[in-house]
C-alpha angles and dihedrals in degrees: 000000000000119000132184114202118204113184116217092255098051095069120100119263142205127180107187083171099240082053127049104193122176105188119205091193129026122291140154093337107353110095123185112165087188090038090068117124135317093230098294101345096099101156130046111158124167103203136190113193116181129232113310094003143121156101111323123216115311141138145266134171146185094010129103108232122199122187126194110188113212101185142359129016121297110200107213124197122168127175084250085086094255111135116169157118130267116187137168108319094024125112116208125196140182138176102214085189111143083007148277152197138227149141134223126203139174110254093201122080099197107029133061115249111215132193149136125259115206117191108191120184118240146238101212124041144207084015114161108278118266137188134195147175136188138185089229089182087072085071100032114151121201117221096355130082102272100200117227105167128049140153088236123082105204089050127085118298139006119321135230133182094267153082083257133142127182134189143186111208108190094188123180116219121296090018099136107183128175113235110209108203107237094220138041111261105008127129133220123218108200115205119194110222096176144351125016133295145182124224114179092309094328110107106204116203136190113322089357117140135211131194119201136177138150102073144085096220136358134177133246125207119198108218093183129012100300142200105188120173112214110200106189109199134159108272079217118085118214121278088005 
């Protein structure tokens, strides 16, 4: 098994002042040749956007983006006709493809909205726009990996244009549970949202990410009351 360990204050941060963004890969400027990518996993932001702030209209294309609000409301509009809004225990995903543009806002005036932003490469490109959008906390499963993100339509979750699999695991403390990759050669980067684990010798504390590849299982531990995010991708970008 490989593994790659970034601690929480290694990543990459921007504070515009209305948004608070940690990258754990390299992204507008912040530049990392080493930072990269994990195989297909090339954005994880953890942003924080004020009241009645956010990212205006602008465009993306040919990425799968996943966002996992962690707190507040996030008020989503596209020029695919989707306005809405995604809040703590939704999953939000679009297919930019061909391309696509949207905007996302705070809904709150008062409080911060926070969530993750999750660009994945795909395996298909210039496919016709999607978008799509779950109540994950239907399915929630205490102290086992709930999935939320697939290549396949009809499984759980939402579903993106890649071998891609990923889980929430919500562990109480002392809960030790073995993940098994769903594809050969795929890795797993493992990113603590809150709490303390254990994977092999490598504590992982709050907003700590670990890649790991090279292996067909491993075990987490959960050393606190945990919520972990597991994002499975191929190790293999496209056309490489």
């Amino acid at each position: 098994m490989k593994t790659i360990y970034h601690k929480a204050d290694s990543r990459g941060h921007a504070n515009h002042g209305w948004l608070d963004s940690y990258h754990t890969f390299s992204f507008a400027n912040y530049y990392n040749p080493e930072r990269m990518n994990f195989g297909v996993l090339r954005v994880l932001n953890d942003d924080t956007v004020s009241g009645n702030m956010g990212f205006g209209t602008h465009p993306h294309k040919d990425m799968e983006i996943v966002s996992i609000p962690l707190e507040g409301d996030l008020r989503h509009k596209d020029n695919m006709g989707n306005e809405t809004i995604i809040k703590a225990g939704d999953i939000q995903v679009m297919s930019a493809g061909t391309g696509v543009m949207h905007s996302e806002y705070n809904n709150d005036p008062d409080k911060p909205v926070k969530f993750l932003q999750i660009w994945v490469i795909p395996n298909k490109m210039n496919v016709t726009p999607r978008y799509g959008q779950i109540d994950a906390t239907a399915n929630a499963k205490p102290n086992d990996f709930q999935q939320i993100v697939s290549p396949n339509k009809d499984d759980d979750g939402v579903w993106i244009h890649q071998d891609a699999w990923f889980h929430l695991a919500k562990f109480e403390k002392g809960i030790s549970k073995e993940y098994f990759l769903k594809k050969e050669g795929n890795g797993v980067y493992v990113f603590i949202l809150e709490g303390k684990a254990k994977i092999g010798e490598q504590i992982l504390e709050r907003r700590d990410g670990l890649g790991i590849s090279y292996t067909n299982s491993f075990k987490i531990e959960a050393l606190e009351n945990s919520e972990i995010l597991l994002m499975e991708v191929p190790m293999m970008l496209p056309n490489a």
